[in-house]
PDB file of N, CA, C and O in Angstrom:
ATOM      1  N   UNK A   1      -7.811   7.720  -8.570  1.00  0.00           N
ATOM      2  CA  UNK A   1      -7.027   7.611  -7.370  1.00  0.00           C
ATOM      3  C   UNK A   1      -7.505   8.674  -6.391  1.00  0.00           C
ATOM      4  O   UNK A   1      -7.922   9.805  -6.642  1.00  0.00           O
ATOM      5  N   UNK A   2      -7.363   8.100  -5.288  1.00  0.00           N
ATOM      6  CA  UNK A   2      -8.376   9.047  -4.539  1.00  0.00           C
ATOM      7  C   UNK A   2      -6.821   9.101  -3.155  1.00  0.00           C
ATOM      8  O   UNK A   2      -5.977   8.328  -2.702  1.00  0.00           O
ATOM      9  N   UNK A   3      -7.258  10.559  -2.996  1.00  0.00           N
ATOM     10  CA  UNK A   3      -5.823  10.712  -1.565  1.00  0.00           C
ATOM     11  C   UNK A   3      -6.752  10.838  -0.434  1.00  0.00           C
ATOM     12  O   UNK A   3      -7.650  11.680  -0.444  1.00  0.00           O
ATOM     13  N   UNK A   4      -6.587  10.140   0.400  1.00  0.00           N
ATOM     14  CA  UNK A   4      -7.407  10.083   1.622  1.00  0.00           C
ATOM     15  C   UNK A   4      -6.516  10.538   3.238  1.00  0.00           C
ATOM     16  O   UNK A   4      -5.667   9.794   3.731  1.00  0.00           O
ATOM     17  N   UNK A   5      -6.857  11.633   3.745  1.00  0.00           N
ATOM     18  CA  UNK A   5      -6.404  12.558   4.558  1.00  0.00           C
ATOM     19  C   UNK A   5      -6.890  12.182   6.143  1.00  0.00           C
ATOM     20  O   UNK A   5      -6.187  12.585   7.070  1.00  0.00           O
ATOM     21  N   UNK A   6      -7.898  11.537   6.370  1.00  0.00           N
ATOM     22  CA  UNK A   6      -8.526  11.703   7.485  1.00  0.00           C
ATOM     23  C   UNK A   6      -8.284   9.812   7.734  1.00  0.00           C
ATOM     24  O   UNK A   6      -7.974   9.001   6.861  1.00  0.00           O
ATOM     25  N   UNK A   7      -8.634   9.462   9.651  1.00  0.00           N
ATOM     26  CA  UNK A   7      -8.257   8.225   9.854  1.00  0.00           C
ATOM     27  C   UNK A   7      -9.260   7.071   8.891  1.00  0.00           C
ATOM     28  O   UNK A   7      -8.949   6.191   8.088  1.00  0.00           O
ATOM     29  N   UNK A   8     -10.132   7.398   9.238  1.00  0.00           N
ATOM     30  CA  UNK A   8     -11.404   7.030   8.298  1.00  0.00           C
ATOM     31  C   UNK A   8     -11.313   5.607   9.243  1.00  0.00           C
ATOM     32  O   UNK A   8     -11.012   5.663  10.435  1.00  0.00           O
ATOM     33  N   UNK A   9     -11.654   4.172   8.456  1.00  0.00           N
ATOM     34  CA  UNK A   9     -12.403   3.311   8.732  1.00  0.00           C
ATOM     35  C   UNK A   9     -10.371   2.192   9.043  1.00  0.00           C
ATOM     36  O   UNK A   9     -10.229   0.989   9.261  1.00  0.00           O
ATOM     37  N   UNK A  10      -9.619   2.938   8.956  1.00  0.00           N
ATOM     38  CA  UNK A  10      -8.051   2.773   9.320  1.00  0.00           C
ATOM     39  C   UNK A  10      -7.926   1.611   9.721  1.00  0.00           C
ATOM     40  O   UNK A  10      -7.669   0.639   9.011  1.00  0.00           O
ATOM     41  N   UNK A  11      -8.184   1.616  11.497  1.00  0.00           N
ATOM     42  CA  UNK A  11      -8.416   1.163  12.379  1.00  0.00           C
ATOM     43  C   UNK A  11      -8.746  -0.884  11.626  1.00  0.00           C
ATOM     44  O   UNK A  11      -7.872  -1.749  11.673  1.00  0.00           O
ATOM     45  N   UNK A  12     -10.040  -1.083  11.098  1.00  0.00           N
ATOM     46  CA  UNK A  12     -10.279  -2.155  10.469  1.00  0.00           C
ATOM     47  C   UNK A  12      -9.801  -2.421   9.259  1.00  0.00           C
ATOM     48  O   UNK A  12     -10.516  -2.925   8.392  1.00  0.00           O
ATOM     49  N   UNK A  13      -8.648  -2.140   9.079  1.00  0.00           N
ATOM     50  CA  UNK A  13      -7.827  -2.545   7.869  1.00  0.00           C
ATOM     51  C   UNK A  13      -6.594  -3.230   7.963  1.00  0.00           C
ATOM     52  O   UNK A  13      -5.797  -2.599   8.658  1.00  0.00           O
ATOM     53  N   UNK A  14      -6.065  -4.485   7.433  1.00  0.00           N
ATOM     54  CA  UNK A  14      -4.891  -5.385   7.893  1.00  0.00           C
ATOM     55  C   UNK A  14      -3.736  -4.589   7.029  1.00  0.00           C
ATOM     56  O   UNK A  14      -3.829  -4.613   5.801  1.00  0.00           O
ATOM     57  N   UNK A  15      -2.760  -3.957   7.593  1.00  0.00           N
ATOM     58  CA  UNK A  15      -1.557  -3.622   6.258  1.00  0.00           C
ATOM     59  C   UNK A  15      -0.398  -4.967   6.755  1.00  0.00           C
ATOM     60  O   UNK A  15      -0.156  -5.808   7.621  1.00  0.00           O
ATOM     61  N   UNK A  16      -0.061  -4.522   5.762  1.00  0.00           N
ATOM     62  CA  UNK A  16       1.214  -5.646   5.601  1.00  0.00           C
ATOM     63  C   UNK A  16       2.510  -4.784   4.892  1.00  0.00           C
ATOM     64  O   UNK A  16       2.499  -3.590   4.593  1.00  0.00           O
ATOM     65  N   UNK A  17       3.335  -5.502   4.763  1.00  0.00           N
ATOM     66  CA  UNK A  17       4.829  -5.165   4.019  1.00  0.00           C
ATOM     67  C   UNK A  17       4.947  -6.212   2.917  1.00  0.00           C
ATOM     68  O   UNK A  17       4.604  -7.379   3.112  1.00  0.00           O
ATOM     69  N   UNK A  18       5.445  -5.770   1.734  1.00  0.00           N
ATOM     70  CA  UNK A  18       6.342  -6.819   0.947  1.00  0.00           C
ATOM     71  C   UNK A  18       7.357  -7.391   1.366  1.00  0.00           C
ATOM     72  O   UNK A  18       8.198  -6.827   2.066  1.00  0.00           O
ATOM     73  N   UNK A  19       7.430  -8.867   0.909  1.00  0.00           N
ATOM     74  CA  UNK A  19       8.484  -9.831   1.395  1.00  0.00           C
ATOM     75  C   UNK A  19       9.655  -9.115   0.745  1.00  0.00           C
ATOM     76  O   UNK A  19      10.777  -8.976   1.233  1.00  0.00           O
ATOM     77  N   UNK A  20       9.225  -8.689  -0.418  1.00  0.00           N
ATOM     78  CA  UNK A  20      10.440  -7.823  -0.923  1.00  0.00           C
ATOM     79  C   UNK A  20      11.055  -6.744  -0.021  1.00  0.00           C
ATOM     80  O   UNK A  20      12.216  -6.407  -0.255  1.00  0.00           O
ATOM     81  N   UNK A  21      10.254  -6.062   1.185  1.00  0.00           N
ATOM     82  CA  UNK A  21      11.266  -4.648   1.619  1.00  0.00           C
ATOM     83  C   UNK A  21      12.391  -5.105   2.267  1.00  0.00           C
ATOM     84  O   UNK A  21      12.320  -6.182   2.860  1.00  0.00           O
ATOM     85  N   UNK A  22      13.174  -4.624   2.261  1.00  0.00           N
ATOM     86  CA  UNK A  22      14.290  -4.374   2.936  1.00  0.00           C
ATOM     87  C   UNK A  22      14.434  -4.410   4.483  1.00  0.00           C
ATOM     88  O   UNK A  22      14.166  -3.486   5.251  1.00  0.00           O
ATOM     89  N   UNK A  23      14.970  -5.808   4.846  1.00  0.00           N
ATOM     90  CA  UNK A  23      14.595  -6.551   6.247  1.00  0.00           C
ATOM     91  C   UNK A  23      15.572  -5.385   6.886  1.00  0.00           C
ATOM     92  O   UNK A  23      15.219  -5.180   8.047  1.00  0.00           O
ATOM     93  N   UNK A  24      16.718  -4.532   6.491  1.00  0.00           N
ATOM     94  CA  UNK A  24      17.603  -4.285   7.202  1.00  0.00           C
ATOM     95  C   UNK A  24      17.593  -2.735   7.812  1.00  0.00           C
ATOM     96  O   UNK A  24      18.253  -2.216   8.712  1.00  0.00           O
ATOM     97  N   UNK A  25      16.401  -2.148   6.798  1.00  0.00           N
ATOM     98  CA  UNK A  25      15.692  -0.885   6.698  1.00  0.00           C
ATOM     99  C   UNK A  25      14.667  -0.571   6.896  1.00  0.00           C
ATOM    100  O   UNK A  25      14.258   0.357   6.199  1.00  0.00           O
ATOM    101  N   UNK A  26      13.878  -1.065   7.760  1.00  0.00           N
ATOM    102  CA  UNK A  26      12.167  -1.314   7.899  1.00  0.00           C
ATOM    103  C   UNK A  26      11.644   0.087   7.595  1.00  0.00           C
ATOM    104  O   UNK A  26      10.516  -0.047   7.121  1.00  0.00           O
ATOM    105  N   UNK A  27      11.847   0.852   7.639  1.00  0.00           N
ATOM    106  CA  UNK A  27      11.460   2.425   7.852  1.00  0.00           C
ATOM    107  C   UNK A  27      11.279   2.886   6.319  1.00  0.00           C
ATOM    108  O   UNK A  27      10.617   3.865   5.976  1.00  0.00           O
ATOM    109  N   UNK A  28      11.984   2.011   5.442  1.00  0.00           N
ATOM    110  CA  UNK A  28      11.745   2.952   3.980  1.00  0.00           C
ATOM    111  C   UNK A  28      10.812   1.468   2.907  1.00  0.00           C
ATOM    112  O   UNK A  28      11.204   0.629   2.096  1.00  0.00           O
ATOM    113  N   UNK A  29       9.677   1.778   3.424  1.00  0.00           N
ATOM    114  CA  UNK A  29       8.821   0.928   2.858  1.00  0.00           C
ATOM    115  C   UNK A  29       7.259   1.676   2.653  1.00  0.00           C
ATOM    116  O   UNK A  29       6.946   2.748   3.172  1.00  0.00           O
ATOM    117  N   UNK A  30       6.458   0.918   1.854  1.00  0.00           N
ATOM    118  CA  UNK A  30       4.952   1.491   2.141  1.00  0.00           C
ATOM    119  C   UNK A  30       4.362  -0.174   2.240  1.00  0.00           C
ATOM    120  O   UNK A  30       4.751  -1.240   1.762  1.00  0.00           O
ATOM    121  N   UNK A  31       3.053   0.297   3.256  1.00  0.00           N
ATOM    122  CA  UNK A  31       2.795  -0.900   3.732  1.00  0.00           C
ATOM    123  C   UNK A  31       1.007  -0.907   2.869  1.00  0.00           C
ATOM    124  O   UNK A  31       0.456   0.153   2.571  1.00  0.00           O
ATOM    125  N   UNK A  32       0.415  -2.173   2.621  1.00  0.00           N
ATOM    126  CA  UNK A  32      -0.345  -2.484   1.793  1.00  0.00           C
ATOM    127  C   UNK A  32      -1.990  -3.249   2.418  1.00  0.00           C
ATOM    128  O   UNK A  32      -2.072  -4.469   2.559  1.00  0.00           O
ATOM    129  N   UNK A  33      -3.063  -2.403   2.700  1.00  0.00           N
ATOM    130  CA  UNK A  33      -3.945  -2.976   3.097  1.00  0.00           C
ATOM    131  C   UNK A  33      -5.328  -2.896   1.790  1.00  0.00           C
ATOM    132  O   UNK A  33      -5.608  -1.840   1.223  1.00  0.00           O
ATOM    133  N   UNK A  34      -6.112  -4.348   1.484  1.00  0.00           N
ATOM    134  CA  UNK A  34      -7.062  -4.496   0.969  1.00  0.00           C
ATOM    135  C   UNK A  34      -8.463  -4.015   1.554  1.00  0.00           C
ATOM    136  O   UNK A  34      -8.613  -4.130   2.770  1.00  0.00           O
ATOM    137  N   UNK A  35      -9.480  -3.498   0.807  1.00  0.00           N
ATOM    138  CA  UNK A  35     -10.717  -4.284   1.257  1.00  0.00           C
ATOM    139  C   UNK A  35     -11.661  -4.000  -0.042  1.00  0.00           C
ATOM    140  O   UNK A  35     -11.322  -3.472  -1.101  1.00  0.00           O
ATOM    141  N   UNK A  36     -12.608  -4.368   0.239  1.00  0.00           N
ATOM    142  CA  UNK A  36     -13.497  -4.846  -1.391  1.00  0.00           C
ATOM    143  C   UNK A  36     -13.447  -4.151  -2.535  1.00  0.00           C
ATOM    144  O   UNK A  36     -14.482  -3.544  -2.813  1.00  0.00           O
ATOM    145  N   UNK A  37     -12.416  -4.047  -3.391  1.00  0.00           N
ATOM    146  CA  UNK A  37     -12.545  -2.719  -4.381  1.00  0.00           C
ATOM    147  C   UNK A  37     -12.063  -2.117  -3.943  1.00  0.00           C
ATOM    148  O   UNK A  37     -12.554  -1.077  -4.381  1.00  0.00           O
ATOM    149  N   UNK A  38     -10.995  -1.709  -2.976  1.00  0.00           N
ATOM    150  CA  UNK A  38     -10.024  -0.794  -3.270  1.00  0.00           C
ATOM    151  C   UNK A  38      -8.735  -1.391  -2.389  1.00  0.00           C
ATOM    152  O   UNK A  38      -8.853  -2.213  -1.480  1.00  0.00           O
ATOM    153  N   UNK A  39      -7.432  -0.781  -2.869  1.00  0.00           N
ATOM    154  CA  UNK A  39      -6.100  -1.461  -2.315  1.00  0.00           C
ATOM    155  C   UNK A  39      -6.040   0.074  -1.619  1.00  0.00           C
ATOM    156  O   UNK A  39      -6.502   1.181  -1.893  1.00  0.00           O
ATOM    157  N   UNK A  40      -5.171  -0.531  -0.522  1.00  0.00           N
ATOM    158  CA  UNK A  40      -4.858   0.990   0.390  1.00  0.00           C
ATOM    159  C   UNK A  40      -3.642   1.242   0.453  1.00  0.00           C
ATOM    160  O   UNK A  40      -3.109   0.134   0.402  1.00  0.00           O
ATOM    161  N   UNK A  41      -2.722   2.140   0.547  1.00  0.00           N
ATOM    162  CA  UNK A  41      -1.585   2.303   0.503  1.00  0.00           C
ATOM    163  C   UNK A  41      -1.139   3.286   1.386  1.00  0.00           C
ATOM    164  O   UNK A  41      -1.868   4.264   1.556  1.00  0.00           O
ATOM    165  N   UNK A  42       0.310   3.182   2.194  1.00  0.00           N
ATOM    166  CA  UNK A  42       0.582   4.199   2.821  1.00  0.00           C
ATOM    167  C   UNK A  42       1.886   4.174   3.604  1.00  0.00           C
ATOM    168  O   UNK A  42       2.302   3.015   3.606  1.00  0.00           O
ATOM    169  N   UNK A  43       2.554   4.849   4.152  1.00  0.00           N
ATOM    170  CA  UNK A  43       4.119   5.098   4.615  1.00  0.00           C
ATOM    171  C   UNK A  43       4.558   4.418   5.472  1.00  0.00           C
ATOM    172  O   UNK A  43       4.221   5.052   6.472  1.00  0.00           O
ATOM    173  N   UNK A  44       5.110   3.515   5.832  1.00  0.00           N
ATOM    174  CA  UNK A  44       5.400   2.693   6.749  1.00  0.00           C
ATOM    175  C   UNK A  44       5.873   3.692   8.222  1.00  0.00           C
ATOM    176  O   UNK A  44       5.658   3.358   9.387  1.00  0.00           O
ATOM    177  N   UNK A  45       6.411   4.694   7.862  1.00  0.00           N
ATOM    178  CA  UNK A  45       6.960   5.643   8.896  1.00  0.00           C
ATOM    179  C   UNK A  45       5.974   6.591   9.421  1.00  0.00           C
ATOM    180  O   UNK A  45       6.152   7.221  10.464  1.00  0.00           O
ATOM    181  N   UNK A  46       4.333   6.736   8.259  1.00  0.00           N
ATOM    182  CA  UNK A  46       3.572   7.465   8.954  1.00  0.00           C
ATOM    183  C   UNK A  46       2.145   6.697   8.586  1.00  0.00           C
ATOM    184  O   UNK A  46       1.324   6.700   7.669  1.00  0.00           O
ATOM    185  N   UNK A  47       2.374   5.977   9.980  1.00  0.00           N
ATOM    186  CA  UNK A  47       0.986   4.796   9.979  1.00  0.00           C
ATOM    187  C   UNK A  47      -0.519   5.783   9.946  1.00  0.00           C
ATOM    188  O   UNK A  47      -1.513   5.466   9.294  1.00  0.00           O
ATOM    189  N   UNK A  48      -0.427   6.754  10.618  1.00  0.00           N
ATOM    190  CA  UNK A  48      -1.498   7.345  10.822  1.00  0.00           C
ATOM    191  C   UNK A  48      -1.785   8.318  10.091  1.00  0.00           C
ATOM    192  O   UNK A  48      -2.880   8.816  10.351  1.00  0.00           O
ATOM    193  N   UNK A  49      -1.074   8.902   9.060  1.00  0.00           N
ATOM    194  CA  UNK A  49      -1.047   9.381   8.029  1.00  0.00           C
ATOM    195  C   UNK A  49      -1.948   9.657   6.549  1.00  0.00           C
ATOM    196  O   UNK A  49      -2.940   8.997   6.240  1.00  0.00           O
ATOM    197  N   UNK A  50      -1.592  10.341   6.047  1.00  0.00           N
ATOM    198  CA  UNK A  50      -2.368  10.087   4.617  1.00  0.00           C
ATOM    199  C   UNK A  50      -1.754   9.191   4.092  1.00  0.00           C
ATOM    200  O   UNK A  50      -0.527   9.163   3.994  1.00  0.00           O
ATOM    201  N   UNK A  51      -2.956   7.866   3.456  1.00  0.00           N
ATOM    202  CA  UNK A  51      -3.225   7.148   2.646  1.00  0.00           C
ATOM    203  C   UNK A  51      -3.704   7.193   1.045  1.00  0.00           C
ATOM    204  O   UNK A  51      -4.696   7.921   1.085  1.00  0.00           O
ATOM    205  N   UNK A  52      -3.537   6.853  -0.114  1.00  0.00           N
ATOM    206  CA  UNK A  52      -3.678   6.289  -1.100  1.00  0.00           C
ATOM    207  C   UNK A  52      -5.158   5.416  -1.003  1.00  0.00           C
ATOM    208  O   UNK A  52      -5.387   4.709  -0.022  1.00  0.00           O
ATOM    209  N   UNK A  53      -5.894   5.519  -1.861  1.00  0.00           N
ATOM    210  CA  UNK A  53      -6.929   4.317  -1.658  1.00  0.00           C
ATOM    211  C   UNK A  53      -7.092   4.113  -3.583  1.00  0.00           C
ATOM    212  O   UNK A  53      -7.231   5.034  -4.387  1.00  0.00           O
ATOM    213  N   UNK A  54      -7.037   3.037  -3.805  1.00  0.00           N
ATOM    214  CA  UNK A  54      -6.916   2.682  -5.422  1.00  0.00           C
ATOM    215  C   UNK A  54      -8.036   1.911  -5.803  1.00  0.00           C
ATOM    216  O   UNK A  54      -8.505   1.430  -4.771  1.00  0.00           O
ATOM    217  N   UNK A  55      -8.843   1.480  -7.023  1.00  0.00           N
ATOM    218  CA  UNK A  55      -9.377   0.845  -7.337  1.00  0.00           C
ATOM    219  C   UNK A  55      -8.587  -0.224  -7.757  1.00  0.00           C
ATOM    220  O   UNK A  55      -7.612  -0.195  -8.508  1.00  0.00           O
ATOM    221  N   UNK A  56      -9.223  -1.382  -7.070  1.00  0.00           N
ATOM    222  CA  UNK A  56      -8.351  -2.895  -7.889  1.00  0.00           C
ATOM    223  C   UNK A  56      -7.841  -3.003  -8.848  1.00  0.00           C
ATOM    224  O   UNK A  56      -6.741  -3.554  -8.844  1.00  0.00           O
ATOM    225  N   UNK A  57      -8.411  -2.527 -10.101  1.00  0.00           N
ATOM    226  CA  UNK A  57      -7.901  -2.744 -11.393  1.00  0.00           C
ATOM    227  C   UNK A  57      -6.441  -1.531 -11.695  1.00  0.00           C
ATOM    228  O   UNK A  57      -5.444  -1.854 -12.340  1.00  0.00           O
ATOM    229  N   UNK A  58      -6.621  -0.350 -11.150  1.00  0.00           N
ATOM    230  CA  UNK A  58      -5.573   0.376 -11.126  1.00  0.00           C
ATOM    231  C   UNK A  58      -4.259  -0.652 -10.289  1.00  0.00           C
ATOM    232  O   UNK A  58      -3.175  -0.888 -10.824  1.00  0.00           O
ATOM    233  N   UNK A  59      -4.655  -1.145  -8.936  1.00  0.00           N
ATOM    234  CA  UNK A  59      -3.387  -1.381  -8.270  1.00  0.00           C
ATOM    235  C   UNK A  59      -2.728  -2.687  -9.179  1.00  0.00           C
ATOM    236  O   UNK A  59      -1.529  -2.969  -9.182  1.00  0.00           O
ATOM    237  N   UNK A  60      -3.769  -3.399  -9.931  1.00  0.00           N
ATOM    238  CA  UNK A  60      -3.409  -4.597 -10.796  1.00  0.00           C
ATOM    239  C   UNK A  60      -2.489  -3.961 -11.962  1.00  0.00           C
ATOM    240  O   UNK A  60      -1.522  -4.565 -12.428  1.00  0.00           O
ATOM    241  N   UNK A  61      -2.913  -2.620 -12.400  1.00  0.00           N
ATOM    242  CA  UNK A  61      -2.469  -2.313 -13.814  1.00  0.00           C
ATOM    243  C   UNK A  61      -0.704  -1.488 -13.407  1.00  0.00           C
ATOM    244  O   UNK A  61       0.251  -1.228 -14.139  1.00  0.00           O
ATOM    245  N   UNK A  62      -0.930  -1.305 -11.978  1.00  0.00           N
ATOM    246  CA  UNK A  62       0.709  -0.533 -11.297  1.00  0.00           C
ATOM    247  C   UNK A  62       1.383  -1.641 -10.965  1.00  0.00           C
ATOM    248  O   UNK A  62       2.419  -1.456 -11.605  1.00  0.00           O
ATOM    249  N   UNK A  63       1.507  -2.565 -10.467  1.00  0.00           N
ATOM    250  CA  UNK A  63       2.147  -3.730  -9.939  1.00  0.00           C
ATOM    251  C   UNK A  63       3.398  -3.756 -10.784  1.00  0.00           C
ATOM    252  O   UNK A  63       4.506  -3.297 -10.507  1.00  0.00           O
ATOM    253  N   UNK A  64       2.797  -4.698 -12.413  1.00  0.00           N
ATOM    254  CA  UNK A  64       3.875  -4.927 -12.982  1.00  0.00           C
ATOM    255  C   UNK A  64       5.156  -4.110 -13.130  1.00  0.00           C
ATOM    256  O   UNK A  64       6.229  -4.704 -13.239  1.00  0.00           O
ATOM    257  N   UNK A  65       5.109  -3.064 -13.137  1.00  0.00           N
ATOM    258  CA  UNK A  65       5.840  -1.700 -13.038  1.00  0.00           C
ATOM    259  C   UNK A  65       6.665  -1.787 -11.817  1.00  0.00           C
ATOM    260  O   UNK A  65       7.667  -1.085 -11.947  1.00  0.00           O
ATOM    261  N   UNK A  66       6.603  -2.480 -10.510  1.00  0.00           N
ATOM    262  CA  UNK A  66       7.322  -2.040  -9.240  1.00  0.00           C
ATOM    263  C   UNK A  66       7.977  -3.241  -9.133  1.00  0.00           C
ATOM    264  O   UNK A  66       7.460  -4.333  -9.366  1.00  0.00           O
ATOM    265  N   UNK A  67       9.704  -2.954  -8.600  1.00  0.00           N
ATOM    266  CA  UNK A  67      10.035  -3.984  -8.268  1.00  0.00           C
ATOM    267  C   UNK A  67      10.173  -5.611  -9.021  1.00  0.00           C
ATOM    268  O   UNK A  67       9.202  -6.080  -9.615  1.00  0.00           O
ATOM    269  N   UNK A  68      11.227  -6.223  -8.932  1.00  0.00           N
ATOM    270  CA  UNK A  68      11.428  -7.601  -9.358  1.00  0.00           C
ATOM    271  C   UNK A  68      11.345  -7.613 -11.187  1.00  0.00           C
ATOM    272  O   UNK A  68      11.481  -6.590 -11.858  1.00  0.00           O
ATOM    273  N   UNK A  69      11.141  -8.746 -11.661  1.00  0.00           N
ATOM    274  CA  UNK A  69      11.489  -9.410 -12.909  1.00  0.00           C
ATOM    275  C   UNK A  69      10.290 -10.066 -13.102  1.00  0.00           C
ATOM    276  O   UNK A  69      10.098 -10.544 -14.220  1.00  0.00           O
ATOM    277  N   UNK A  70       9.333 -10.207 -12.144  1.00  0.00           N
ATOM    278  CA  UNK A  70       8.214 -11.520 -12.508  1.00  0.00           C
ATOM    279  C   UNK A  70       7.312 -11.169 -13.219  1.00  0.00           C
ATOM    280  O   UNK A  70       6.598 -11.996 -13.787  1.00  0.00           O
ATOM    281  N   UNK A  71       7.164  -9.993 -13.332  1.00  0.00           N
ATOM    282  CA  UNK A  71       5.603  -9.397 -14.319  1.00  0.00           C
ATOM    283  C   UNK A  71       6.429  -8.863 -15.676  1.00  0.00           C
ATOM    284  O   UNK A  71       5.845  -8.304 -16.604  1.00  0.00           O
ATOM    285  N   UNK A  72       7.969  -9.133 -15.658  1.00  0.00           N
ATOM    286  CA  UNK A  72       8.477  -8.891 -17.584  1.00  0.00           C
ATOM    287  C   UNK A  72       8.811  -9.767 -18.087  1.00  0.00           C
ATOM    288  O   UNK A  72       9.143  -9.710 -19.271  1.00  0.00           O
TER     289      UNK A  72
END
């Protein structure tokens, strides 16, 4: 897991939200951008912020763990 501090390549990255966050609370979420081999991660409240950058197989092996019933 690598913590990534600087804007870096930001800018060309799509984030998104889970359908799961909380429509009524937008502010307490982390929002989720891909690109080849690594998942990106980061604060919905601090877009420009430090990011998370994961290898695929890590963000595959954390998933089941967060949220919902569908991965037990």
């Amino acid at each position: 897991m690598n913590r990534e501090t600087s804007a870096g390549d930001a800018a060309a990255l799509e984030w998104f939200k889970s359908s799961y966050s909380d429509s009524s609370n937008s502010n307490e979420c982390v929002e989720v951008a891909t690109a080849p081999g690594t998942v990106h991660v980061r604060d919905s409240k601090s877009p420009h912020g430090p990011r998370l950058a994961l290898p695929v197989a890590a963000w595959v092996a954390f998933v089941p763990y967060v949220g919902g019933d569908e991965g037990r």
